[in-house]
C-alpha positions as CSV (number, residue, x, y, z in Angstrom):
1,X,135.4,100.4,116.5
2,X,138.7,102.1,116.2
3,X,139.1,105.7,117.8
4,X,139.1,108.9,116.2
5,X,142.5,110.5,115.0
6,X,143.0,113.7,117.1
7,X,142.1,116.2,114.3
8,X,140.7,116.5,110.8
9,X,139.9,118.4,108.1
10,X,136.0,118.8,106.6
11,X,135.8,118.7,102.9
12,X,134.3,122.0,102.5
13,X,135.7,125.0,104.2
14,X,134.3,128.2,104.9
15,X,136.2,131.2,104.8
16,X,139.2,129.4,103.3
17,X,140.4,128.0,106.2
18,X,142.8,125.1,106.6
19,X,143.3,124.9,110.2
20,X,142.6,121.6,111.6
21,X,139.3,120.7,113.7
22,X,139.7,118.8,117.0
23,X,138.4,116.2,118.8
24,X,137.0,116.6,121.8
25,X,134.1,114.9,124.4
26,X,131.1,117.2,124.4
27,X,131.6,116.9,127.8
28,X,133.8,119.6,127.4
29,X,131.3,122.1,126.2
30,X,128.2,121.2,127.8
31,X,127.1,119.7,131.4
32,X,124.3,118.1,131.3
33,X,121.1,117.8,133.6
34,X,117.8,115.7,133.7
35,X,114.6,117.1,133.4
36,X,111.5,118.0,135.5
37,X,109.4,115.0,136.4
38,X,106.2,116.4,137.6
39,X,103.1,114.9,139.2
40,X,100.4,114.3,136.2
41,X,98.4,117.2,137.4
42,X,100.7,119.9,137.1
43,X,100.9,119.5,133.6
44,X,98.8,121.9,130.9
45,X,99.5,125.6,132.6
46,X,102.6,127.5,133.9
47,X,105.9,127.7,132.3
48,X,106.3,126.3,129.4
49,X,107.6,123.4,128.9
50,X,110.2,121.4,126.5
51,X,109.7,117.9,125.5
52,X,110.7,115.4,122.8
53,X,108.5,116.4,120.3
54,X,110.0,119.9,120.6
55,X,113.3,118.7,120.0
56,X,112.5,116.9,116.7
57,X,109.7,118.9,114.8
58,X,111.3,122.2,114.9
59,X,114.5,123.6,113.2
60,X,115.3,125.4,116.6
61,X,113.4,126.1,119.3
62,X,111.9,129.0,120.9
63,X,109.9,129.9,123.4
64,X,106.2,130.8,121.8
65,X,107.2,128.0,119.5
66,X,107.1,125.0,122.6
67,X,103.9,122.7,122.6
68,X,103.4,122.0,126.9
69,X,103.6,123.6,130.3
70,X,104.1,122.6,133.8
71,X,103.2,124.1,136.9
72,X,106.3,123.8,139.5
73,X,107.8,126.2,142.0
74,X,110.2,129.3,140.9
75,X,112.8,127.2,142.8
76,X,112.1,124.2,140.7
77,X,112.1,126.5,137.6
78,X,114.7,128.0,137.8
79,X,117.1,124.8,139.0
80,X,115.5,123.6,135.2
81,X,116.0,126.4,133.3
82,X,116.5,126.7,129.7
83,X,118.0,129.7,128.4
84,X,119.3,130.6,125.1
85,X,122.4,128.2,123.3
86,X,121.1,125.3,125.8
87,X,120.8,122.3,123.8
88,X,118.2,119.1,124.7
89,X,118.9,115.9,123.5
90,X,116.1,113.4,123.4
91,X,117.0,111.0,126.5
92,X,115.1,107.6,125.2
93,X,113.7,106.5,121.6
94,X,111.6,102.9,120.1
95,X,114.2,103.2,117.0
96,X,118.2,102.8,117.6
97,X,119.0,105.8,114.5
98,X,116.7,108.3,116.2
99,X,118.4,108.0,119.9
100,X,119.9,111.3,121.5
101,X,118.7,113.6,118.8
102,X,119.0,117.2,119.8
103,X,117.6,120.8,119.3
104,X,118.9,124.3,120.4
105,X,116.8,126.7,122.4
106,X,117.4,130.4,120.7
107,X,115.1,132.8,122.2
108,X,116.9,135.4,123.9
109,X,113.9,137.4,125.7
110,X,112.3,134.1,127.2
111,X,113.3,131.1,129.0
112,X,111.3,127.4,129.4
113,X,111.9,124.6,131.4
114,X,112.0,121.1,130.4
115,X,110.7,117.2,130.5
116,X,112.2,113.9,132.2
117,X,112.5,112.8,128.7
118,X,115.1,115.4,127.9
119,X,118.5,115.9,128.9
120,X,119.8,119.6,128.9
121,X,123.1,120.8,127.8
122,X,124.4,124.3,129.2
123,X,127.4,125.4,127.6
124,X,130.7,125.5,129.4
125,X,132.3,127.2,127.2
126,X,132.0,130.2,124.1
127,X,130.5,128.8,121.0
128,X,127.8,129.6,118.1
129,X,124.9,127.6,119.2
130,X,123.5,127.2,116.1
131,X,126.6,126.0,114.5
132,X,126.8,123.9,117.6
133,X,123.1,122.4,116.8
134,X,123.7,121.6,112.9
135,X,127.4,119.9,114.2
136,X,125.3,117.4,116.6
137,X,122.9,116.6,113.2
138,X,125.8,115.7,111.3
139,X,126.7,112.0,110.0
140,X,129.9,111.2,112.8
141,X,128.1,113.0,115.3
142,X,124.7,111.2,115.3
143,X,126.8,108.1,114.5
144,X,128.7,108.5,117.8
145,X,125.7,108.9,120.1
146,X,123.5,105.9,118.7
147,X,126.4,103.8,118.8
148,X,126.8,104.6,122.3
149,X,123.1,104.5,123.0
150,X,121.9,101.1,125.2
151,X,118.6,99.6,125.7
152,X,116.6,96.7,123.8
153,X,112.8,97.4,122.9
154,X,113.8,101.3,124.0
155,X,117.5,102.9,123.0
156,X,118.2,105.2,125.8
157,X,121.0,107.9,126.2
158,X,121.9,109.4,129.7
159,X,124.4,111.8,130.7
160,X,127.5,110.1,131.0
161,X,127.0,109.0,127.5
162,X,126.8,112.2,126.2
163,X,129.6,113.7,128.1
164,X,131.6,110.7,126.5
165,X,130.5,111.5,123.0
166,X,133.6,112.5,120.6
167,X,133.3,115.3,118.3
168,X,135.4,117.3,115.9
169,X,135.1,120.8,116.3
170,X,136.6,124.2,114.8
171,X,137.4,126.8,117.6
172,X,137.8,129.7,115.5
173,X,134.2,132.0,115.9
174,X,134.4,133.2,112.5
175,X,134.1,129.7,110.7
176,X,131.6,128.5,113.8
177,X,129.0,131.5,112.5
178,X,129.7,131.2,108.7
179,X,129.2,127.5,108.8
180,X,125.9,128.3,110.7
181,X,124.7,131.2,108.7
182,X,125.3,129.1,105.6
183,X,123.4,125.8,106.1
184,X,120.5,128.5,108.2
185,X,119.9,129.8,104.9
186,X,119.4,126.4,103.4
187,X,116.6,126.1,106.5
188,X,114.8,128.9,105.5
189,X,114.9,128.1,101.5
190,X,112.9,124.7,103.0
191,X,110.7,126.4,105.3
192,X,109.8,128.7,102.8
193,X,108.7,125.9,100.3
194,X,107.0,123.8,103.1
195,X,105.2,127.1,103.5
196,X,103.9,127.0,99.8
197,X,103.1,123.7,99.3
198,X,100.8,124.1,102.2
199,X,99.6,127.3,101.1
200,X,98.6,125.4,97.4
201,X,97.2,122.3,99.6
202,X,94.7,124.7,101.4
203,X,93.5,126.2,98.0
204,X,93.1,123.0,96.3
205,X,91.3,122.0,99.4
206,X,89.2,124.6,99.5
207,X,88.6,124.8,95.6
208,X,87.6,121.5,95.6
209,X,84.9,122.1,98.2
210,X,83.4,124.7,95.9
211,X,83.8,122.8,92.8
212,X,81.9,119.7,94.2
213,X,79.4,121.7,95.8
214,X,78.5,123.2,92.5
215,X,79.9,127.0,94.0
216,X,82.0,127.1,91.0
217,X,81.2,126.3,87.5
218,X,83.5,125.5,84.6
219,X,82.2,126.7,80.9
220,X,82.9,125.1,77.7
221,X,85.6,126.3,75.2
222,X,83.0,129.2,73.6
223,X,81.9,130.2,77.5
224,X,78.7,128.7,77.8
225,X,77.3,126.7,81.1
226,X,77.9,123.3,80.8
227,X,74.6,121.2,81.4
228,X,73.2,120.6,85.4
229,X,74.9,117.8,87.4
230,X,72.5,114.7,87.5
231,X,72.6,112.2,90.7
232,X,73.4,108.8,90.0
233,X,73.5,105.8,92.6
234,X,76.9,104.5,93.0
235,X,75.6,100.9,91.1
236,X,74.5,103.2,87.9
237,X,78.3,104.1,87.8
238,X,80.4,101.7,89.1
239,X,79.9,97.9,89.3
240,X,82.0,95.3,91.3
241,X,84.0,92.7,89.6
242,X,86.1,89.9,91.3
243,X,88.4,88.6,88.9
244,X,90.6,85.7,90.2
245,X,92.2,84.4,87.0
246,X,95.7,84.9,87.2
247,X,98.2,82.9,87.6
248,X,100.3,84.9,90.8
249,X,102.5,86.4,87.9
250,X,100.9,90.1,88.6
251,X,102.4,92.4,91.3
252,X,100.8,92.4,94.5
253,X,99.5,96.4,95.0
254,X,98.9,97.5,98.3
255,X,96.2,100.0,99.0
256,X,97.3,102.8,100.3
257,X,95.7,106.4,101.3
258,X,98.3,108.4,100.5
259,X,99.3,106.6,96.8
260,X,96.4,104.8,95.9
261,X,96.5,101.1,94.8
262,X,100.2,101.0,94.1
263,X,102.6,98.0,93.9
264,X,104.3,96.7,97.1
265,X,107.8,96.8,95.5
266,X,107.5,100.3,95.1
267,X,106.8,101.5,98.8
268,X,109.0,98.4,100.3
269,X,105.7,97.2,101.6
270,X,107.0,93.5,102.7
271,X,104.2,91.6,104.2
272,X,104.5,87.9,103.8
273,X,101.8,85.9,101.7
274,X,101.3,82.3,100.5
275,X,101.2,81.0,96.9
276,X,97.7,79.6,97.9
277,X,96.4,82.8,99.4
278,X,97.9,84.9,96.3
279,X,95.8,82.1,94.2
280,X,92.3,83.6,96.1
281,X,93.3,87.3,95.2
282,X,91.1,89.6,92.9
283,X,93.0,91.0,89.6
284,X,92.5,95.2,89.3
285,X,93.0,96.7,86.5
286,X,94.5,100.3,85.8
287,X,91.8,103.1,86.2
288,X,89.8,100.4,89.2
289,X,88.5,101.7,92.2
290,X,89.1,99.5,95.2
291,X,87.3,100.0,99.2
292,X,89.9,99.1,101.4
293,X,89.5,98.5,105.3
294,X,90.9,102.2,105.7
295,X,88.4,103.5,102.8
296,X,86.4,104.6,105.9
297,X,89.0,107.3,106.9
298,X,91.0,108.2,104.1
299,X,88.2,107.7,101.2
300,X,88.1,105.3,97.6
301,X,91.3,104.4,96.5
302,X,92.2,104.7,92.6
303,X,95.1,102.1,90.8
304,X,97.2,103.2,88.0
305,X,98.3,99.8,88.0
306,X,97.3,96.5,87.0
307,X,97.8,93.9,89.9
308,X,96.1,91.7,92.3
309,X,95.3,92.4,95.5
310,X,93.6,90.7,98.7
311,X,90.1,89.2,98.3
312,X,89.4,91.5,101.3
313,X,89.1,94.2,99.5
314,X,86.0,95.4,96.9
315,X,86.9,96.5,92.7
316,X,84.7,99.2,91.4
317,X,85.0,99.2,87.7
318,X,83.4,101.9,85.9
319,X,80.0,101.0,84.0
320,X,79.4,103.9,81.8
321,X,81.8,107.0,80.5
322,X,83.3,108.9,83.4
323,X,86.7,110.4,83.6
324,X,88.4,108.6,86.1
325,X,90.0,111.8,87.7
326,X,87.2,113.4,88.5
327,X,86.4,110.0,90.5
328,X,89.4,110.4,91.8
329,X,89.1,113.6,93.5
330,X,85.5,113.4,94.2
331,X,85.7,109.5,96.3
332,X,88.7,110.7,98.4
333,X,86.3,114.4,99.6
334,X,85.0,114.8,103.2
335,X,81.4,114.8,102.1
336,X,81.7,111.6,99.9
337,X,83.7,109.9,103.1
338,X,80.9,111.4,105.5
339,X,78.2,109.5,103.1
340,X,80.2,106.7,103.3
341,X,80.5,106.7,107.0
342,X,77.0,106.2,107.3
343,X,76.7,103.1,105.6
344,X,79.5,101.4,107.2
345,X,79.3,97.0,108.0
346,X,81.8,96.0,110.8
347,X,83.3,97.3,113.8
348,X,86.2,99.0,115.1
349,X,89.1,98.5,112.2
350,X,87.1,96.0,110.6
351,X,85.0,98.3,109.5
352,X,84.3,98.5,105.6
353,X,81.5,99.7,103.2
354,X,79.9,96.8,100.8
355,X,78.9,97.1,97.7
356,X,75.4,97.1,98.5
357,X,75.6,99.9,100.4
358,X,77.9,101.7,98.1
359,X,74.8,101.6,95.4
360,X,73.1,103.2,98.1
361,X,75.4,106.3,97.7
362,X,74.1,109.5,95.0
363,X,77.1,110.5,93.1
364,X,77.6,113.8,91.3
365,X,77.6,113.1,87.4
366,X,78.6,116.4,85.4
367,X,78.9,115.9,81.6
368,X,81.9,114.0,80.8
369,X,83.0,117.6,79.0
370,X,82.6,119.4,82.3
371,X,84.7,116.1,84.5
372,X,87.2,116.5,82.2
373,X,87.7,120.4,82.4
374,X,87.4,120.0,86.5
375,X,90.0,117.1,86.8
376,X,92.2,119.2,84.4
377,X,92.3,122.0,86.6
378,X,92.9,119.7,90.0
379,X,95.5,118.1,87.9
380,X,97.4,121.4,87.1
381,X,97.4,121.8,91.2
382,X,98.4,118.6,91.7
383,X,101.5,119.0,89.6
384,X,102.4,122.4,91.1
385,X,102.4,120.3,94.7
386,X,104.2,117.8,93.6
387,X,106.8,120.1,91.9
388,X,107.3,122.1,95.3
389,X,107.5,118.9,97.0
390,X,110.2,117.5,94.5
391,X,112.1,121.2,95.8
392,X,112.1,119.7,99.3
393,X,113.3,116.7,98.6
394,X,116.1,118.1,96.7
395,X,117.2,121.1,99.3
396,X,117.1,118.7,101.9
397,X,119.4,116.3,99.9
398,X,121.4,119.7,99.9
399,X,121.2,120.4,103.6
400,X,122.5,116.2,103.5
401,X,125.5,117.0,101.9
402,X,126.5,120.3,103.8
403,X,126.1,118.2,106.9
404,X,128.2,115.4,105.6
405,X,130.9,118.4,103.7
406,X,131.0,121.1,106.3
407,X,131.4,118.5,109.6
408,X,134.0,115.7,109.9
């Protein structure tokens, strides 16, 4: 791979700039040290404690914010001390791309310690740590520490590597803290949403509790009650078909919690199958049920597709007039999985509910009147979580293209 030219210019300038940026090891900012290795008991009291999963599920770290402790000597500690602008860099990862990521530590009134799995950096020099933290998350930075990363079935970076590791860097302060402050701000717009989308989840969660347990009532359009709920065994609503004729033309769905039955293509789901095992597998139809092997965890899955999928798996088709959202939402609750867990044939991940037993199961049946005005309203939540979520997406795409802009 050739070397870097000696300078550059980013595409997008703060504080209309045009000075160059230059390349330089990171050695030249940061010396780097090993972490703590403790004996197994020391662990879960004492100072706290950095390690990998520090680095990678926080935006910065700080010190109420760190996960572990260890119990070691003040001489120990403070040999290992983290204080604020040090930056740790994850020493070892299973996945190539995700080797040598790195975090800042920013709490000014605190200091932590940290793991054998993390390498510290302590600056060397003056810079904006936060600037110095996005810089490191940037496309030819993380592309210059996983290409330098070694291992096989683990990717490992060490010390020297790092040192070794060429940057590009601006040395004037006020373009360090603008570029910092600006792609901050971006961190705090996503942090906010994440914060509301969890906010909604909890209400729908806890709305949908009441609503199944009757707490809450919906009224028809000139406010009157709608009719009692009436218990019906899961056979008096559902029946089990196992359609085979097809001629391997359909699209393979693959049952998932988090999507439902859903084609493979769509998730890039690649498993390998046979034209003679694609021959034994069951037809569903959109607005099917299907009780996968996972059912027992994550509830009944619903397919807004038509497809086949493994004979493994058991297609509930609905025998009378239900709206198929409120079946939805009702076979995915805790109580309804809770129910099911009671009934289950197997062991271990084998486990799955039958049909028989299924029939066994009393399930809520409002008038169709009253499903329809309750999966309305988890609807109109749904689409307010998935419209946050689309916000995510697209700030981090955002955040991508500062990165990619602001950094060479």
């Amino acid at each position: 791979m050739a070397r870097l030219e000696s300078s550059a210019v980013p595409k997008l300038r703060a504080l209309g700039i045009s000075d160059s940026w230059n390349k330089v090891n990171l050695g030249e900012y940061l010396s780097f040290k090993n972490g703590i290795n403790a004996d197994k008991d020391s662990y879960g009291s004492g100072y706290k404690f950095i390690n990998v999963l520090d680095i990678i599920n926080n935006n910065y770290i700080e010190h109420d914010s760190i996960i572990g402790s260890v119990n070691v000597d003040e001489k120990t500690f403070f040999k290992n001390e983290v204080t604020y602008g040090d930056i740790l860099f994850q020493r070892s990862s299973e996945n190539r791309e995700e080797a040598g990521q790195s975090n800042v530590y920013l709490d000014k009134d605190k200091s932590a310690t940290f793991g054998g799995f993390v390498i510290r950096g302590k600056p060397l020099k003056a810079f904006n740590p936060v600037f110095l933290n996005y810089l490191l998350k940037s496309w030819l930075a993380r592309r210059e520490i996983v290409r330098k990363s070694g291992g096989s079935t683990r990717y490992n970076v060490g010390q020297n590597t790092l040192s070794s590791v060429e940057i590009y860097i601006t040395n004037c302060e006020k373009e360090q803290g603008e570029i910092a402050n600006i792609i901050t701000s971006v961190d705090k717009k996503i942090s906010l949403l994440k914060e509301k989308y969890a906010l909604l989840e909890q209400y729908k969660k806890g709305a949908m509790q009441k609503i199944f347990s009757q707490d809450i009532r919906f009224k028809d359009k000139n406010g009157n009650k709608f009719p009692d709920w009436i218990d019906k065994k899961g056979n008096e609503i559902f029946r089990t078909v196992s359609n085979k004729k097809h001629n391997s033309d359909l699209p393979i769905l693959a049952i998932t919690q988090e999507q439902g039955a859903i084609p493979r293509d769509l998730i890039n789901y690649q498993v390998q199958v046979t034209a003679n095992s694609v021959a034994s597998y069951k037809v569903v139809e959109k607005g099917d049920f299907v009780i996968s092997l996972r059912s027992f965890q994550g509830g009944i899955e619903y397919s807004n597709y038509k497809g086949i999928c493994s004979p493994a798996y058991i297609i509930l088709q609905p025998s009378i007039d239900i709206t198929d959202d409120f079946y939805r939402y009702y076979l995915k609750t805790h109580n309804f999985i809770q129910e099911m867990k009671k009934r289950l044939e197997g062991i271990r991940d084998g486990k799955i509910l039958s049909y028989k037993y299924f029939s066994e199961i009393n399930l809520p049946y409002p008038c169709i009147q009253e499903q329809q005005k309750i999966s309305e309203f988890l609807l109109v939540l749904d689409n307010k979580s998935e419209l946050i979520n689309q916000q995510i997406e697209q700030t981090h795409a955002f955040k991508k293209g500062l990165l990619q802009q602001m950094f060479v």
